[in-house]
ZAPATI-885041 format. One record per residue (C-alpha): x, y, z; residue in three letters; residue number from 1. Coordinates in pm, 1 decimal, m for minus. Example, Ala and Ser with C-alpha at 12.3 -4.5 7.8 and 13.67 -1.06 7.14 Angstrom:
residues 2
@east=1230.0 north=m450.0 up=780.0 code=ALA pos=1 .
@east=1367.0 north=m106.0 up=714.0 code=SER pos=2 .
***
This chain:
residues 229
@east=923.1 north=22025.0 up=m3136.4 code=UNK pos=1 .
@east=1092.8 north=21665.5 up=m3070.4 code=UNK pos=2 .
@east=889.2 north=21425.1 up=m3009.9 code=UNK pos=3 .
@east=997.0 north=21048.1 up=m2886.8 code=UNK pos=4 .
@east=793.2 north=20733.0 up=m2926.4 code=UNK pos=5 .
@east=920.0 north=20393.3 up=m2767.1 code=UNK pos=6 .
@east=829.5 north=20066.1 up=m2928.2 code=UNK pos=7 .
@east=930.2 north=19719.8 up=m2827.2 code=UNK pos=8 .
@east=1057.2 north=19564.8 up=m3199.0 code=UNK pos=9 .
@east=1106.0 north=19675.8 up=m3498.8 code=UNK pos=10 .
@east=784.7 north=19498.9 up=m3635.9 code=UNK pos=11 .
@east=588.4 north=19660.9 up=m3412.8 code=UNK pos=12 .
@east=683.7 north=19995.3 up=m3547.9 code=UNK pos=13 .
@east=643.6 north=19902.3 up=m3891.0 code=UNK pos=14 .
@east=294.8 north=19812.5 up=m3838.1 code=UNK pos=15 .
@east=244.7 north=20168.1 up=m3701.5 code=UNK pos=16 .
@east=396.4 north=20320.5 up=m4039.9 code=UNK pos=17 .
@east=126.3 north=20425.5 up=m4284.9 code=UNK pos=18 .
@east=262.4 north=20501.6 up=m4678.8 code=UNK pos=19 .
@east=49.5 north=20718.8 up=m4853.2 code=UNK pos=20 .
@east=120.5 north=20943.0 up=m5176.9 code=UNK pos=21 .
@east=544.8 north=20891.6 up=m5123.8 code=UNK pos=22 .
@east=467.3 north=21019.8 up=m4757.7 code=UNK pos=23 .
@east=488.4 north=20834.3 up=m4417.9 code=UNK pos=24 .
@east=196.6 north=20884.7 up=m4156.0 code=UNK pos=25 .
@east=207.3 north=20788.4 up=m3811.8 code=UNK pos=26 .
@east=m50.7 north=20843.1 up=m3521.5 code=UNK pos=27 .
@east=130.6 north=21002.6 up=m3212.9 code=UNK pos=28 .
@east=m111.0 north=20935.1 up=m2915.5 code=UNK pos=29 .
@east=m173.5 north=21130.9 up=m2575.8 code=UNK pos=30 .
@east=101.1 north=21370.2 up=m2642.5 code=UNK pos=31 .
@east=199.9 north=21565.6 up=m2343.2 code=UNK pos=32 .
@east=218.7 north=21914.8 up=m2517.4 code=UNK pos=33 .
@east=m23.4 north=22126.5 up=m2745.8 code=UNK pos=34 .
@east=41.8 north=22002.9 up=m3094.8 code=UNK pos=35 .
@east=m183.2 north=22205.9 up=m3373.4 code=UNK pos=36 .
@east=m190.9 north=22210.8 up=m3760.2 code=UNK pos=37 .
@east=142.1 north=22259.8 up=m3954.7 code=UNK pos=38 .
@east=396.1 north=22249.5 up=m3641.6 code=UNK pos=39 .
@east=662.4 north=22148.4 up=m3729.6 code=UNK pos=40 .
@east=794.3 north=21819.2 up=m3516.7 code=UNK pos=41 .
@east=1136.5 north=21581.6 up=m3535.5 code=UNK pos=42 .
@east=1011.0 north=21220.3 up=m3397.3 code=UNK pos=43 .
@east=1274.0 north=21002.3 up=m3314.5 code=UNK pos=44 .
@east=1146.8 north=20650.4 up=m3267.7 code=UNK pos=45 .
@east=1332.8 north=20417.6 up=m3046.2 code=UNK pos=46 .
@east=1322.2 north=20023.4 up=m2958.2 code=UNK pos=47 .
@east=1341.2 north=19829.0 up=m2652.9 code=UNK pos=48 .
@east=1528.7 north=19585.1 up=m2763.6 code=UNK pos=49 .
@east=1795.8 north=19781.4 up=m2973.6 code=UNK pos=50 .
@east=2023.2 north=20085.8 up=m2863.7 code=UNK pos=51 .
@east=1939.6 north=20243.9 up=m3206.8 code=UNK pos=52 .
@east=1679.2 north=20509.4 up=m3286.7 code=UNK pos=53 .
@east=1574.8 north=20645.6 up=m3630.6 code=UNK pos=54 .
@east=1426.0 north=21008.5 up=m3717.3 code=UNK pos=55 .
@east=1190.1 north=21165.6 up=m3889.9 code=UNK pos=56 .
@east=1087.9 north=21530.1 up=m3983.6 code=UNK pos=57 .
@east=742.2 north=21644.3 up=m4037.9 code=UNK pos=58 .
@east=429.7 north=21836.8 up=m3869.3 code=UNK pos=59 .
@east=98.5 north=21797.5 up=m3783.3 code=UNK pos=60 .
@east=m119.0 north=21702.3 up=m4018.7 code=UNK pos=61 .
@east=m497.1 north=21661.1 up=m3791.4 code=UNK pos=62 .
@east=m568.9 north=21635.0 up=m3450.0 code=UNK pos=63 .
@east=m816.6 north=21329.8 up=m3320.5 code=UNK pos=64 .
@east=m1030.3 north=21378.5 up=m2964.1 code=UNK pos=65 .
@east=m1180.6 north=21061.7 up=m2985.6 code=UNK pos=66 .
@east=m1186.3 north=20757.1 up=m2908.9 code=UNK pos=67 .
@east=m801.0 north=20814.2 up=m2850.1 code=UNK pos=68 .
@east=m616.8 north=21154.7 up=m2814.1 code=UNK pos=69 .
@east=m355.0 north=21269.7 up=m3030.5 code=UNK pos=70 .
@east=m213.7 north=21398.8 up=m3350.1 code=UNK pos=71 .
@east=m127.8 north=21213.9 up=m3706.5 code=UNK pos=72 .
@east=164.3 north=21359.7 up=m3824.1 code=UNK pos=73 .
@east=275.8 north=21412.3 up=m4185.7 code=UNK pos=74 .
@east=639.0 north=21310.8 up=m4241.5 code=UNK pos=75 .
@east=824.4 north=21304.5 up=m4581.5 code=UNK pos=76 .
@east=937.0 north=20988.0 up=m4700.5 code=UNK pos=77 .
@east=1308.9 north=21025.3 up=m4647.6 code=UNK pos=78 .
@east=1410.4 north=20618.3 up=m4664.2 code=UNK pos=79 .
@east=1542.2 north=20609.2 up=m4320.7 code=UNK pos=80 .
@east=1287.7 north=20358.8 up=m4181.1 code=UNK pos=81 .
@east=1306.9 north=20147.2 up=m4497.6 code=UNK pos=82 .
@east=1671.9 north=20124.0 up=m4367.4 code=UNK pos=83 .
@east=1663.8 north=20044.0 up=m4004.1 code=UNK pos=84 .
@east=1658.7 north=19706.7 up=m4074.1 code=UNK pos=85 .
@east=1786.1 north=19408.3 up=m3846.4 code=UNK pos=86 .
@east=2067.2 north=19348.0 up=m4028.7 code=UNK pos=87 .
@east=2222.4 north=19719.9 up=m3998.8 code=UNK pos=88 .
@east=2125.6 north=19687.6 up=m3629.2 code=UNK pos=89 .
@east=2337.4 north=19402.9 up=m3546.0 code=UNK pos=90 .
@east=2629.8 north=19562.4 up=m3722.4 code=UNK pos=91 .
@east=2588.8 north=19864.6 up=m3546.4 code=UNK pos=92 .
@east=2807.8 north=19829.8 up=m3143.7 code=UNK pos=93 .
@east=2777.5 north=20212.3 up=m3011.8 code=UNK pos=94 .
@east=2472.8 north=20435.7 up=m2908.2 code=UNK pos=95 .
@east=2329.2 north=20606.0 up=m3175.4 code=UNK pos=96 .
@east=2160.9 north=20893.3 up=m3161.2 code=UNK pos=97 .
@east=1935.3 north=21076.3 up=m3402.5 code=UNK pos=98 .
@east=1996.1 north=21441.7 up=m3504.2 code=UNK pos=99 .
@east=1975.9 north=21656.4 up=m3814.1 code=UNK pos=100 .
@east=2169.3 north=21945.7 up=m3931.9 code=UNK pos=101 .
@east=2363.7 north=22022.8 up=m4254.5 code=UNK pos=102 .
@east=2736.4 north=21954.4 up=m4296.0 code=UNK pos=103 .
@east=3015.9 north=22048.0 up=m4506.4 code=UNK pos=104 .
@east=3215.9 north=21760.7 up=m4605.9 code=UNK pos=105 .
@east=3557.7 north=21873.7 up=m4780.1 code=UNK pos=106 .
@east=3859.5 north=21585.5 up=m4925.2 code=UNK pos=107 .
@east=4127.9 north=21719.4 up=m5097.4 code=UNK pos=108 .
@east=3968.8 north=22046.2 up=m5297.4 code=UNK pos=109 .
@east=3658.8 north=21809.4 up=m5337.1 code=UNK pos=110 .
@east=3363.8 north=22015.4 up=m5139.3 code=UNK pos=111 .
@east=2963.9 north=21853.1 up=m5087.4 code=UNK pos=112 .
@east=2705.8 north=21930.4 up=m4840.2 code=UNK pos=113 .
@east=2496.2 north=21707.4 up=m4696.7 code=UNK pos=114 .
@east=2282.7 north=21605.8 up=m4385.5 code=UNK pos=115 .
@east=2403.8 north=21442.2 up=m4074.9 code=UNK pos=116 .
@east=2111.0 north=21220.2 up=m3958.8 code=UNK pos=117 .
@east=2268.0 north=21051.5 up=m3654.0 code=UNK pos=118 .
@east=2560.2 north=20977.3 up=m3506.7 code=UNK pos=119 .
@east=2773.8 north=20837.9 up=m3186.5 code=UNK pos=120 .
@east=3125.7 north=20881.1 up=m3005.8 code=UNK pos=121 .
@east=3290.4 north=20709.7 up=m3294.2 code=UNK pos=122 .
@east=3082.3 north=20811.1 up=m3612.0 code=UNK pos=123 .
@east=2824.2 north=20953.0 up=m3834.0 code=UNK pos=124 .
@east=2570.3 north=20895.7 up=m4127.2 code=UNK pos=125 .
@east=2495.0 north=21125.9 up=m4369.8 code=UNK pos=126 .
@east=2210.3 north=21201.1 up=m4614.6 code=UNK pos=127 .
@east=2208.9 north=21354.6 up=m4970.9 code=UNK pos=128 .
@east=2605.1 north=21405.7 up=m5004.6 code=UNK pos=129 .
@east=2651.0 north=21433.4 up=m5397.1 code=UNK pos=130 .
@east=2955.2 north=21305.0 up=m5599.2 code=UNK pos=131 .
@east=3224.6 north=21042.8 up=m5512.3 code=UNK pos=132 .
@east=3409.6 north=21036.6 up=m5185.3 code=UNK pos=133 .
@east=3748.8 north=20820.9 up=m5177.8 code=UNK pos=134 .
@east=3771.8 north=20598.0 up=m4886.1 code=UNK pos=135 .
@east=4166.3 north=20627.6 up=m4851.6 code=UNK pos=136 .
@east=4191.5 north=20979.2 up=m4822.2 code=UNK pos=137 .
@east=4045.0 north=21148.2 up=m4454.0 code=UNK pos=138 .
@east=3762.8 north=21391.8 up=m4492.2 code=UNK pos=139 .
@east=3672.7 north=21717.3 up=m4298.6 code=UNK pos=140 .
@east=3308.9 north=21807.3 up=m4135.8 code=UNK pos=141 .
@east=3210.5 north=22164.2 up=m4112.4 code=UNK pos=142 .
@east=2877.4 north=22217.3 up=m3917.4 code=UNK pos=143 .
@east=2673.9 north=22436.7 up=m4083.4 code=UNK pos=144 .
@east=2421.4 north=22677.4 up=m3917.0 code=UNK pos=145 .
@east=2342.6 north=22405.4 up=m3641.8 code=UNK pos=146 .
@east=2273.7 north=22489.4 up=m3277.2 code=UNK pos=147 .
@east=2515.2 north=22684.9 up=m3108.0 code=UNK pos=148 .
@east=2603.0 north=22400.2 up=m2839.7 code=UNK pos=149 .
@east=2727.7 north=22193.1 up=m3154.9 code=UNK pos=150 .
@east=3104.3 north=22227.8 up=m3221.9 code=UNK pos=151 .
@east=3155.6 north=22447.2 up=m3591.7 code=UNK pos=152 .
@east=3433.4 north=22209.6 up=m3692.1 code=UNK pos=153 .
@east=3385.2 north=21882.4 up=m3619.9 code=UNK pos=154 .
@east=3717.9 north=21780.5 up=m3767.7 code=UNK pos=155 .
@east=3856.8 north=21482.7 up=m3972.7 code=UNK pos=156 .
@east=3671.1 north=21191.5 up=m4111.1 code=UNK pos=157 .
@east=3691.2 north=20827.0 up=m4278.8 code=UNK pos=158 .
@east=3464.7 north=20701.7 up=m4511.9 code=UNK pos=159 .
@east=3363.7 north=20368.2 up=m4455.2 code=UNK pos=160 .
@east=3069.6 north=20328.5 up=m4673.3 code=UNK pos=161 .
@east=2894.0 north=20535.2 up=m4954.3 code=UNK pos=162 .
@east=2561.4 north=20475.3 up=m5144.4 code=UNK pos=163 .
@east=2287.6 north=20731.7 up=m5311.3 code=UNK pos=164 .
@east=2449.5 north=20962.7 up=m5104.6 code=UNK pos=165 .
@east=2406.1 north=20767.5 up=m4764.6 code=UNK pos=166 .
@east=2733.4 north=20805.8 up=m4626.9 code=UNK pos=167 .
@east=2893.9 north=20649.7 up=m4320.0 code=UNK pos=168 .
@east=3189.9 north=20754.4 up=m4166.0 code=UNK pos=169 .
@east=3384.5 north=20688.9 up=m3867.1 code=UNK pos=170 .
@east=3546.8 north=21024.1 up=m3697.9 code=UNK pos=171 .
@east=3949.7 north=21008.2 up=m3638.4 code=UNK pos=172 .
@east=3974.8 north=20970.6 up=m3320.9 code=UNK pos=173 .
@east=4373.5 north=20962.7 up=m3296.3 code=UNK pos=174 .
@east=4299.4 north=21374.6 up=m3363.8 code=UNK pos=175 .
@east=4292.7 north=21558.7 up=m3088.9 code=UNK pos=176 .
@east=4074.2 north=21829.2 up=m3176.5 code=UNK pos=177 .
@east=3849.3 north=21556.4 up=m3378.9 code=UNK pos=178 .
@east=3786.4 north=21350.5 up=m3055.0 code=UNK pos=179 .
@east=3686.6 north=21632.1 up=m2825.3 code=UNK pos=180 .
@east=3461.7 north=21797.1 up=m3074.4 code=UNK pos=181 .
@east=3279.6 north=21428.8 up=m3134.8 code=UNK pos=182 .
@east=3229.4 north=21423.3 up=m2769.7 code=UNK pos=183 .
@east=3118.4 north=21752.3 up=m2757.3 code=UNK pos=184 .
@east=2899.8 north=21697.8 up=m3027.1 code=UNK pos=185 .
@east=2727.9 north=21347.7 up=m2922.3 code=UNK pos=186 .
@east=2699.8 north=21520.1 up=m2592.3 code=UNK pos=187 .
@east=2460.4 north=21791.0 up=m2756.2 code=UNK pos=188 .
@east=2300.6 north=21574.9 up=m2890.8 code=UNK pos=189 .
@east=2195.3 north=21358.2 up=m2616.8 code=UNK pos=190 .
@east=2101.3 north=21667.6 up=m2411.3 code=UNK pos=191 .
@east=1857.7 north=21799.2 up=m2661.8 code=UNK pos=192 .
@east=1667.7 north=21431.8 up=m2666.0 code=UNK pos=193 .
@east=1645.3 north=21449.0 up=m2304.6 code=UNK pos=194 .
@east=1428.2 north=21761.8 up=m2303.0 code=UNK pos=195 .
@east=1168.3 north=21544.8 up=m2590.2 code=UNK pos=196 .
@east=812.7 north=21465.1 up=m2542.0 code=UNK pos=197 .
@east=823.5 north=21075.7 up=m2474.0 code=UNK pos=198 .
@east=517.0 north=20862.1 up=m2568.3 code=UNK pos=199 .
@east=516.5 north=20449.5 up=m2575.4 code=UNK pos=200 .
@east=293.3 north=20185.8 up=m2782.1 code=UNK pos=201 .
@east=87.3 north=20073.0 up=m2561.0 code=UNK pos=202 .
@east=71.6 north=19737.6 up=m2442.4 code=UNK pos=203 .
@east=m255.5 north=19636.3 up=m2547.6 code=UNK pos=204 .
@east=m204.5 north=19732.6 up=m2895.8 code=UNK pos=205 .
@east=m102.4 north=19460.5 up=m3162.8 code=UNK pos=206 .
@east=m196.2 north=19191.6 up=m2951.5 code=UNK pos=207 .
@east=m384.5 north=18958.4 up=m3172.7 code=UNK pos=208 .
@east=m307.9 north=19147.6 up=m3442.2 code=UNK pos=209 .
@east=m526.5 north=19483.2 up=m3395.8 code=UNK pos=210 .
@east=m461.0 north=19828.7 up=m3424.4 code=UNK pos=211 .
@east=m527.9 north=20062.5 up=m3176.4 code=UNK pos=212 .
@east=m494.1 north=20374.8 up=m3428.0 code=UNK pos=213 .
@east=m772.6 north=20524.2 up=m3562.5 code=UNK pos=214 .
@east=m801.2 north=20558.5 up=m3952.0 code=UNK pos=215 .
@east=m547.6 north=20798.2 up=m4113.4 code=UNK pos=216 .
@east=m678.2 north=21054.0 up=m4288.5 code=UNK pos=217 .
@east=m764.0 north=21047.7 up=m4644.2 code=UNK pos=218 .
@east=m498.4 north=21104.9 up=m4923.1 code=UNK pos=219 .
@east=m683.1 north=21330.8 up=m5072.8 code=UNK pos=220 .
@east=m581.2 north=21570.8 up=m4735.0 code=UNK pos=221 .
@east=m207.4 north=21495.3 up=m4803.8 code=UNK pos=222 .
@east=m266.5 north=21569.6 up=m5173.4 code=UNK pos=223 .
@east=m456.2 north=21943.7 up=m5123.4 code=UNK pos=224 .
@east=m177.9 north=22007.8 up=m4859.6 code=UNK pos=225 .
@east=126.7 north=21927.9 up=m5067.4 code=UNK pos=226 .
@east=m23.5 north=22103.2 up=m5438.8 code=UNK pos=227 .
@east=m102.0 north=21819.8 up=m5580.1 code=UNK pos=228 .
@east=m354.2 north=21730.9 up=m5855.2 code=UNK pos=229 .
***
């Protein structure tokens, strides 16, 4: 299920962000489809005053009737919102859009896999790519077991930044084949966020300070869910 919620700032969704036991819980009200225990959801938060959008992957976790409708979902704690930060934001000049599949990355006989978490007309990030990747020498981006409307190959590749395995990389556009299948691919993209479930703060929360949510539910929940002790 994909699931969109609009906020105005950055702060604003922070304050909506609830750590508990290395997860992240958030409270996604009035939602416009059926949303019961353990299915499985991508939310893709997005701000008014940025072009950006991060993700997250998770399910349900309870359901609440009253006094406010809607479902707190369960999301592991993957570092992405620690990282949307205002500085990356003002760095960042092209739509972004959030997505998640695994890639092949390949330089030289050098092969990794990792996870493409967003990406635009002109570039990517990836997750949890092991080993070291050489900035001088172009890469190559194998899709891997994505949705058929992706492009397979998405072609050739230049690092521009690596750390903990959070890679970004800017696509080589001079490459034929490379543009049209990063066109084809942000295209897919976009299409499949335009069929989400949408969802905004509302505009009497935070004012003053108070939080519309209702109280997340206790760890102990998380803990019996995830095996713990």
């Amino acid at each position: 299920m994909l699931l969109r919620y609009r906020f105005r700032s950055l702060g604003q969704m922070s304050r909506h962000l609830h750590s508990a036991g290395g997860r992240t819980l958030f409270f996604y009200r009035e939602p416009r489809v059926a949303l019961t225990f353990g299915d499985r959801v991508f939310i893709e938060f997005t701000l008014e005053d940025s072009e950006q959008s991060v993700l997250l992957r998770g399910s349900v976790l309870s359901a609440v009737a009253a006094p406010t409708r809607g479902v707190w979902l369960d999301c592991a704690d993957t570092g992405l919102c620690r990282t949307f930060t205002d500085s990356a934001l003002a760095g960042r000049k092209q739509r972004r859009l959030s997505c998640d599949a695994m890639v092949e990355i390949r330089q030289n006989d050098y092969r990794t896999i990792g996870r493409i978490v967003d990406v635009s007309i002109g570039g990517a990030r990836i997750m949890d790519a092991l080993g070291e990747l050489d900035k001088d020498v172009a890469m190559h981006l194998r899709v891997l077991a994505a949705d058929p409307s992706w492009p397979s190959e998405i072609g050739l590749a230049q690092l521009l930044r690596a750390q903990g395995g959070n890679v970004a990389l800017r696509f080589v556009r001079s490459d034929p084949k490379t543009r049209v299948a990063a066109m084809k691919l942000f295209g897919a993209v976009r299409d499949q966020w335009a069929r989400a479930c949408e969802a905004s703060h509302p505009p009497v929360c935070c004012v003053g300070g108070v939080d519309l949510d209702p109280a997340p539910p206790r760890l102990s929940a998380l803990q019996r869910r995830h095996g713990q002790n």
